[in-house]
ZADO-1210 file (C-alpha; in nm, 4 decimals, padded with zeros to 6 digits):
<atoms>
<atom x="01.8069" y="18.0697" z="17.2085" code="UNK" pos="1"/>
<atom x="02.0655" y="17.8167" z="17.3423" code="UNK" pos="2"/>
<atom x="01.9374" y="17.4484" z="17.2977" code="UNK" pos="3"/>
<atom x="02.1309" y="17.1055" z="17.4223" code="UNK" pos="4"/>
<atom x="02.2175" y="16.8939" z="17.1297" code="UNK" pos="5"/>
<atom x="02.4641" y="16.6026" z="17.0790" code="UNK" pos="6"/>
<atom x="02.8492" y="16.6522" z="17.0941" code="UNK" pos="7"/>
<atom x="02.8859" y="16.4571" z="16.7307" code="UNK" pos="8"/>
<atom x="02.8477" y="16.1250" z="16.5907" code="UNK" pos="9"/>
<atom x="02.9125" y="15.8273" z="16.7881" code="UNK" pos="10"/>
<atom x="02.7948" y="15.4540" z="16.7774" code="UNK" pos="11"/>
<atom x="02.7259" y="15.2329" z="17.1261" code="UNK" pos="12"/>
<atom x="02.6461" y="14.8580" z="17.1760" code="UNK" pos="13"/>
<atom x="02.4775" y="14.7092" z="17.4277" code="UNK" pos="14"/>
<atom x="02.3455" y="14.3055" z="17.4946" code="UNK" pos="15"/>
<atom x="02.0428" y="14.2208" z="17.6883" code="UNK" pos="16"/>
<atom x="02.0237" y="13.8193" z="17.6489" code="UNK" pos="17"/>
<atom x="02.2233" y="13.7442" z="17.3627" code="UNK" pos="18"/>
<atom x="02.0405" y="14.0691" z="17.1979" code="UNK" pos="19"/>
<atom x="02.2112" y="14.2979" z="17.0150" code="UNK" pos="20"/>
<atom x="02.1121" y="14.6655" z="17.0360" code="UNK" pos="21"/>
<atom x="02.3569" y="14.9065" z="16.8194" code="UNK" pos="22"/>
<atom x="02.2944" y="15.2641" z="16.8884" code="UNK" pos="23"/>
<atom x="02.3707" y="15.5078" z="16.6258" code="UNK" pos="24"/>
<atom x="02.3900" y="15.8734" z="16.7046" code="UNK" pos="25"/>
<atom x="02.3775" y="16.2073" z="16.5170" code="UNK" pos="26"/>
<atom x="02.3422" y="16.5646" z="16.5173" code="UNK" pos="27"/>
<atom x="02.1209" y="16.6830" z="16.2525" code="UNK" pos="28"/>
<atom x="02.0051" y="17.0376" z="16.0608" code="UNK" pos="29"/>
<atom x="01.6298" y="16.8638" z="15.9757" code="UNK" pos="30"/>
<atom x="01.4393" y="16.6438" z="15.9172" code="UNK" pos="31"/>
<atom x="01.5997" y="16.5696" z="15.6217" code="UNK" pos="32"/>
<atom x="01.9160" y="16.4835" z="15.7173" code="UNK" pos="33"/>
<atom x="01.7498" y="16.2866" z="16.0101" code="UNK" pos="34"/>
<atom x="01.5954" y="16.0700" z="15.7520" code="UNK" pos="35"/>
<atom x="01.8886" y="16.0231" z="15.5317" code="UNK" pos="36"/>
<atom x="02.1481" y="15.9245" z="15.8339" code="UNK" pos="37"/>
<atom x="01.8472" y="15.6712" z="15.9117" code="UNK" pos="38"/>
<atom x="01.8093" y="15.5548" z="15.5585" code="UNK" pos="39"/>
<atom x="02.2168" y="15.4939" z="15.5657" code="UNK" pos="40"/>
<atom x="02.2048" y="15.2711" z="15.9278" code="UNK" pos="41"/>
<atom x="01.9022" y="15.0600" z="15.7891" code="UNK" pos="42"/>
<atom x="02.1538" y="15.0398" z="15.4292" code="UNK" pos="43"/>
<atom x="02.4162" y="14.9384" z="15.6263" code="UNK" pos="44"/>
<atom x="02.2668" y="14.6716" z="15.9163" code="UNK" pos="45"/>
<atom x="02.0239" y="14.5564" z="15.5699" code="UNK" pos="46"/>
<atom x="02.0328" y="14.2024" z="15.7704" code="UNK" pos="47"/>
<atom x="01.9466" y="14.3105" z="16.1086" code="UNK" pos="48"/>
<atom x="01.5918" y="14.2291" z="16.2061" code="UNK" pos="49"/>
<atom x="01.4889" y="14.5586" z="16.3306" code="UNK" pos="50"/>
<atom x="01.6617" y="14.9190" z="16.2729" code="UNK" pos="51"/>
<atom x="01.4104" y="15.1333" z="16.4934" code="UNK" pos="52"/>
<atom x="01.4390" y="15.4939" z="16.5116" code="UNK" pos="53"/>
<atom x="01.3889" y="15.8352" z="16.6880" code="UNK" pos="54"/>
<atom x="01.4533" y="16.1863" z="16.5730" code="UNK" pos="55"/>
<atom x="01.3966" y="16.5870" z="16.7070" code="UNK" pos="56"/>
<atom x="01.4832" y="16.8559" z="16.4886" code="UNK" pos="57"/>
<atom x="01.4150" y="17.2467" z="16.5118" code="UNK" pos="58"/>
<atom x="01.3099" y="17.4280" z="16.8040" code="UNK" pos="59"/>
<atom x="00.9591" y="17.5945" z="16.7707" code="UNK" pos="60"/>
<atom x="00.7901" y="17.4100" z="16.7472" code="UNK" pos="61"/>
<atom x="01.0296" y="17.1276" z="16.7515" code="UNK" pos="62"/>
<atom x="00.9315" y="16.8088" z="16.4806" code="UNK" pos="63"/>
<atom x="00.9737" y="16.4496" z="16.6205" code="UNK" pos="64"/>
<atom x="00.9268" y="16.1325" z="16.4937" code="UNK" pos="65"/>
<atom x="00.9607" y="15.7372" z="16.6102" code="UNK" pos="66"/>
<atom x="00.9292" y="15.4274" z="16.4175" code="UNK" pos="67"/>
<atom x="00.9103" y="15.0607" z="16.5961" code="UNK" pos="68"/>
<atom x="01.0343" y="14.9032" z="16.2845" code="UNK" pos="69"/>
<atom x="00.8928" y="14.5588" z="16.3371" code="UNK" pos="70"/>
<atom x="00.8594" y="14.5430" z="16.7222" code="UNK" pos="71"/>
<atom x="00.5193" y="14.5451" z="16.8957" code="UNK" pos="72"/>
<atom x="00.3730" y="14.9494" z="16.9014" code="UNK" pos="73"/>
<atom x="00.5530" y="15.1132" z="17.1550" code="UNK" pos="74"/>
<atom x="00.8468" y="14.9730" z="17.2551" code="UNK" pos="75"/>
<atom x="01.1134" y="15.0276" z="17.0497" code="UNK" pos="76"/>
<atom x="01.0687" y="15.3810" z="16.8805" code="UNK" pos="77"/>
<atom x="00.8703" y="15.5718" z="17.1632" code="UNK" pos="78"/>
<atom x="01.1017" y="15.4898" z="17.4611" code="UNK" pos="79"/>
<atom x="01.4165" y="15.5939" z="17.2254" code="UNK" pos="80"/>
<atom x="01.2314" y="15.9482" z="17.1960" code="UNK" pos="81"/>
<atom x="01.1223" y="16.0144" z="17.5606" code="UNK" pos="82"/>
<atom x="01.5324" y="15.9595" z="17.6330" code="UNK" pos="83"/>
<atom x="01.6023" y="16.2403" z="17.3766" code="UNK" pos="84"/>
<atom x="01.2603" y="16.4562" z="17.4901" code="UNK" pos="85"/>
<atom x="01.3856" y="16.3859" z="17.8794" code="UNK" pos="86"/>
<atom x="01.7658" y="16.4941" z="17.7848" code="UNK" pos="87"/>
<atom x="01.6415" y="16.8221" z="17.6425" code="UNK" pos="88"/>
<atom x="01.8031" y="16.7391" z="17.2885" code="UNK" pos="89"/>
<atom x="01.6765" y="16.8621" z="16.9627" code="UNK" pos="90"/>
<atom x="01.8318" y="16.8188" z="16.6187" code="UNK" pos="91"/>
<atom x="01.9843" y="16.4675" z="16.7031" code="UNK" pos="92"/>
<atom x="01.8297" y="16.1272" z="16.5411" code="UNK" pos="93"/>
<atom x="01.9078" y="15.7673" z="16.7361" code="UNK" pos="94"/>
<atom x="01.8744" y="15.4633" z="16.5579" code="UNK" pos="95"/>
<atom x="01.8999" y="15.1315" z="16.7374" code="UNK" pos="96"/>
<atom x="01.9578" y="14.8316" z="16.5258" code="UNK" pos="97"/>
<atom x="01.8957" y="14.4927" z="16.6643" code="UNK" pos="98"/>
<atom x="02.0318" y="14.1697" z="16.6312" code="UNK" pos="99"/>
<atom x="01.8018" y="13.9045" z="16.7310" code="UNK" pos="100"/>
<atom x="01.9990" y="13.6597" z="17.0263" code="UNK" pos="101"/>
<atom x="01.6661" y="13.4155" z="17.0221" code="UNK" pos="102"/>
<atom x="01.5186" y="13.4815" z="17.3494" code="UNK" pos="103"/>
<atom x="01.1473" y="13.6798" z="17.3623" code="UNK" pos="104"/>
<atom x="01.2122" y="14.0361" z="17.5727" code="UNK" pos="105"/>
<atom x="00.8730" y="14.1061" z="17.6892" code="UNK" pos="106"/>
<atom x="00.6958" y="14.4769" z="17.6066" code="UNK" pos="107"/>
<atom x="00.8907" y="14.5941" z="17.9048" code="UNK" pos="108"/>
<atom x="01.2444" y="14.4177" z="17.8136" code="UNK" pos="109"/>
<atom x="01.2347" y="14.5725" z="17.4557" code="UNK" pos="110"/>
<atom x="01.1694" y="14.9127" z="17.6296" code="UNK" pos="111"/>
<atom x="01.4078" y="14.9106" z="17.8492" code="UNK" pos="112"/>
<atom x="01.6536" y="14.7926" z="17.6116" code="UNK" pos="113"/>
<atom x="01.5868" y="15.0376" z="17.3228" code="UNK" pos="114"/>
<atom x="01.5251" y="15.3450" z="17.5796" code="UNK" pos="115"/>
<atom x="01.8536" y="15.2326" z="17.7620" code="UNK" pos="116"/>
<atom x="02.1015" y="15.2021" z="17.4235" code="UNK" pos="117"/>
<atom x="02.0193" y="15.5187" z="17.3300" code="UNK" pos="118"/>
<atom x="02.0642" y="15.7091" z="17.6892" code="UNK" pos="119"/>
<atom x="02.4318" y="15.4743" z="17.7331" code="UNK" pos="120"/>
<atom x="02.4966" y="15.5955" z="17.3971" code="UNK" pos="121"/>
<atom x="02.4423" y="15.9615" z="17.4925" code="UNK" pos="122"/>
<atom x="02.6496" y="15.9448" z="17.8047" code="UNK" pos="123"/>
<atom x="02.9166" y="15.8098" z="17.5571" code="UNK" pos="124"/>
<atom x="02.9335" y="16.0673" z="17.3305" code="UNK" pos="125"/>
<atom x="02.8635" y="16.3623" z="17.5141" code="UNK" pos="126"/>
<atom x="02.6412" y="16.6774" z="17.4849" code="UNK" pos="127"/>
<atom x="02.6795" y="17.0115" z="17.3806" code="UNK" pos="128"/>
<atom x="02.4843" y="17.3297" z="17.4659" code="UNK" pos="129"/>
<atom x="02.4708" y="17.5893" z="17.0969" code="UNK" pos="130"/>
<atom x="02.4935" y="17.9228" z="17.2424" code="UNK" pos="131"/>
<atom x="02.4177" y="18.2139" z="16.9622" code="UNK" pos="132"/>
<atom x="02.7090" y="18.4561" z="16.9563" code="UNK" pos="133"/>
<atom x="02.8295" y="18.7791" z="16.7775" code="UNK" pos="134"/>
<atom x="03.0742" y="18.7149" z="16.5087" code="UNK" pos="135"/>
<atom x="03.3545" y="18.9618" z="16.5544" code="UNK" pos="136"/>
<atom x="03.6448" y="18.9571" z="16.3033" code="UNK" pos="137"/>
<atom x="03.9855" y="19.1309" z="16.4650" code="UNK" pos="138"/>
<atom x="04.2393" y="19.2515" z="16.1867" code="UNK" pos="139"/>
<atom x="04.5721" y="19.2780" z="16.3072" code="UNK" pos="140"/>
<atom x="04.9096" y="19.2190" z="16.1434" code="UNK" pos="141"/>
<atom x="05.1378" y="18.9461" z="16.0651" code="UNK" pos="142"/>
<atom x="05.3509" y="19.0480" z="16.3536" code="UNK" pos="143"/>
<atom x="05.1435" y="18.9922" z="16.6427" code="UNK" pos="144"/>
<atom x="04.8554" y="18.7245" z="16.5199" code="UNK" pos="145"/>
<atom x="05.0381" y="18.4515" z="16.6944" code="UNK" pos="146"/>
<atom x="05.0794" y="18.5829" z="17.0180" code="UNK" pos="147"/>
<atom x="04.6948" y="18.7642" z="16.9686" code="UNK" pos="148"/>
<atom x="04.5493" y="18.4246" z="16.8577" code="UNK" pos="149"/>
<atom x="04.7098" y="18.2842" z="17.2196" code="UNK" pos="150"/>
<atom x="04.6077" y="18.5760" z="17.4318" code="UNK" pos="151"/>
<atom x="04.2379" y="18.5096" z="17.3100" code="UNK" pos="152"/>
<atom x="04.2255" y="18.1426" z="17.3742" code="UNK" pos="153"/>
<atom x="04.3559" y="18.1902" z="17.6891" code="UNK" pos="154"/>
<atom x="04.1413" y="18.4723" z="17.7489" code="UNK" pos="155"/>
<atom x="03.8425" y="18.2013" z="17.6913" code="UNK" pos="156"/>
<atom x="03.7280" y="18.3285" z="17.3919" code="UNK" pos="157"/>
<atom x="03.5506" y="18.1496" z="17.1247" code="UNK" pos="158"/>
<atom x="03.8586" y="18.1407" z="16.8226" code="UNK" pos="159"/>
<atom x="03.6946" y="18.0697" z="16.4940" code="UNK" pos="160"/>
<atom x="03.9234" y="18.0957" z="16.2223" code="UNK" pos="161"/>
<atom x="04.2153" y="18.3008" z="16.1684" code="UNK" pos="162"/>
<atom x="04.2796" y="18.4195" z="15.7942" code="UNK" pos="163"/>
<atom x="04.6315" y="18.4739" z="15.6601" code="UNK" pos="164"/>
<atom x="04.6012" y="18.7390" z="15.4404" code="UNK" pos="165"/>
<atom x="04.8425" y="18.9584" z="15.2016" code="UNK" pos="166"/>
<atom x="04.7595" y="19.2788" z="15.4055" code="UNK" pos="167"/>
<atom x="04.7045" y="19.1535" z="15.7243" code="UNK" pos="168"/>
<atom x="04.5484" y="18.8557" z="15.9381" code="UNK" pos="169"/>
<atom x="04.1886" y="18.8315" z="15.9851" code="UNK" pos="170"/>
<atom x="04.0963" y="18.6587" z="16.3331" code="UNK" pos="171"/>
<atom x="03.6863" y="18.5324" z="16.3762" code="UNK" pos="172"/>
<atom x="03.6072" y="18.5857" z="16.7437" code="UNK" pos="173"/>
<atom x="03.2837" y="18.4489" z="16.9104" code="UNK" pos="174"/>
<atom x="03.1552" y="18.6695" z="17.1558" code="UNK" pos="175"/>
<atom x="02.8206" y="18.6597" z="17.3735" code="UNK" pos="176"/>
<atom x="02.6044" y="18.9788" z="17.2718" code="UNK" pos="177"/>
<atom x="02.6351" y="19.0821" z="17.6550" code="UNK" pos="178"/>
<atom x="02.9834" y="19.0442" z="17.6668" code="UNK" pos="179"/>
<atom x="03.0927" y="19.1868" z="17.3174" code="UNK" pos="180"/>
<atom x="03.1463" y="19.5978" z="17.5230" code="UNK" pos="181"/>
<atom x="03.4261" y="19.4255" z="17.7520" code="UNK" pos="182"/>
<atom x="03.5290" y="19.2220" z="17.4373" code="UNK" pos="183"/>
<atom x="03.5907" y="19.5818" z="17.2911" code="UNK" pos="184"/>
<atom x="03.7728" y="19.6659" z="17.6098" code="UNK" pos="185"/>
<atom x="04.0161" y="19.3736" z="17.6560" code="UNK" pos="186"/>
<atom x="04.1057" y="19.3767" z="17.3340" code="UNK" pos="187"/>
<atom x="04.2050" y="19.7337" z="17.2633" code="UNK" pos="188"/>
<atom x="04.3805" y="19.6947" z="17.6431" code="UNK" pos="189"/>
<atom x="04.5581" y="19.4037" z="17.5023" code="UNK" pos="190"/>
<atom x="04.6527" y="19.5221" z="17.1655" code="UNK" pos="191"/>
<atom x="04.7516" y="19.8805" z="17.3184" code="UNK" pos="192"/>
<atom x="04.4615" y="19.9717" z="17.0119" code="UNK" pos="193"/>
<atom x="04.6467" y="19.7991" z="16.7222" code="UNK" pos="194"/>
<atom x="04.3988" y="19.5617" z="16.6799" code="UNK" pos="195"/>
<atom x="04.0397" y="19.6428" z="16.5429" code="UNK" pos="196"/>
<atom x="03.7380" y="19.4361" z="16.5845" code="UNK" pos="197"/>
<atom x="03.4739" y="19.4663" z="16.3174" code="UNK" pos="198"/>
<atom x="03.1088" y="19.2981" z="16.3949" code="UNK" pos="199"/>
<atom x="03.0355" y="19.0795" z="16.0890" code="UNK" pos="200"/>
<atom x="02.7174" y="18.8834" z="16.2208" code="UNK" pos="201"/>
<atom x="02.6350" y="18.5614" z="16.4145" code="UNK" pos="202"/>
<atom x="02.6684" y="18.2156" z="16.4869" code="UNK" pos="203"/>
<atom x="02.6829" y="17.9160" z="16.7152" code="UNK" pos="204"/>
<atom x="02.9658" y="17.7834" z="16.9477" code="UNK" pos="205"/>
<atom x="02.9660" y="17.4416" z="17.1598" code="UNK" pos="206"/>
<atom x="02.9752" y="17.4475" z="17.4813" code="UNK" pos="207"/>
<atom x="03.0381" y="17.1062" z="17.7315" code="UNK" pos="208"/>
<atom x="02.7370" y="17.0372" z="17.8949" code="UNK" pos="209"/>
<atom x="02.6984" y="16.8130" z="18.1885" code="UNK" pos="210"/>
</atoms>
């Protein structure tokens, strides 16, 4: 099934009085890779007085975790997983390191400064949707792989990888299971039947979202 997830890897800062809240992003497989990419933010901000954290991974059922690091239970970790749990997201870990600016927050400052650097940091870097796909491989010649390769992109299909090859080229296609019968079409329409698609399994494409 097709499930929202972040675009890539991207860091955000906000300051809420004289506070420093850093806001690491990631996309991860598990949980762990979640825990390594947290155990490399709390290595790297070693001297920050709080590196709290939030992660879902997998889908059913999905795993999540929080940890306050430090701040009073509940306002740090849990407001930086209801962002990712209201967003939809699943394999993505936050981790907000903070850099004390010497004035007290309050329970409800610290939550909505840790809930808040990780939702800015999400509108920065974007989200994806992963859409399954059939894997179609299209072996045509040396002579018209350029001008194929173009015709699909423009087409709007999902180019993978294109393989340069002693007896040919070798072009990965991704094509929704519906949509893989006028895939067939448009390309033997297009390639006056010179080009032959062979399906060679499945796998996952971005797609924008929002």
């Amino acid at each position: 099934m097709p499930y929202l997830t972040v675009a890539g890897p991207g860091v955000h800062e906000i300051e809420v009085k004289k506070s420093r809240f850093i806001c690491h992003l990631a996309r991860v497989g598990d949980e762990a890779e979640a825990q390594a990419f947290v155990a490399a933010i709390r290595k790297q901000y070693w001297d920050a007085r709080h590196n709290c954290t939030a992660f879902v991974v997998g889908d059913d059922p999905r795993r999540e975790r929080s940890n306050d690091d430090g701040e009073p239970a509940g306002t740090a970790g849990a407001p930086m997983l209801e962002v990712l749990r209201r967003r939809g997201l699943t394999d993505t870990v936050a981790v907000v390191t903070r850099y004390f600016g010497g004035v007290l927050l309050g329970a409800g400052g610290l939550v909505r400064a840790y809930g808040g650097a990780v939702a800015e940091a999400l509108d920065e870097v974007g989200l994806v949707e992963r859409r399954p796909v059939a894997l179609l491989a299209v072996h045509t010649d040396h002579v018209r792989a350029g001008r194929l390769e173009n015709d699909l992109r423009a087409a709007g299909y999902a180019v993978r990888d294109v393989a340069y090859e002693a007896h040919g080229v070798v072009v990965e296609v991704g094509v929704p299971a519906e949509d893989v019968a006028g895939f067939e079409a448009w390309l033997a329409e297009s390639t006056a039947g010179e080009a032959l698609p062979e399906r060679v399994g499945t796998t996952l494409i971005d797609v924008p979202f929002g």
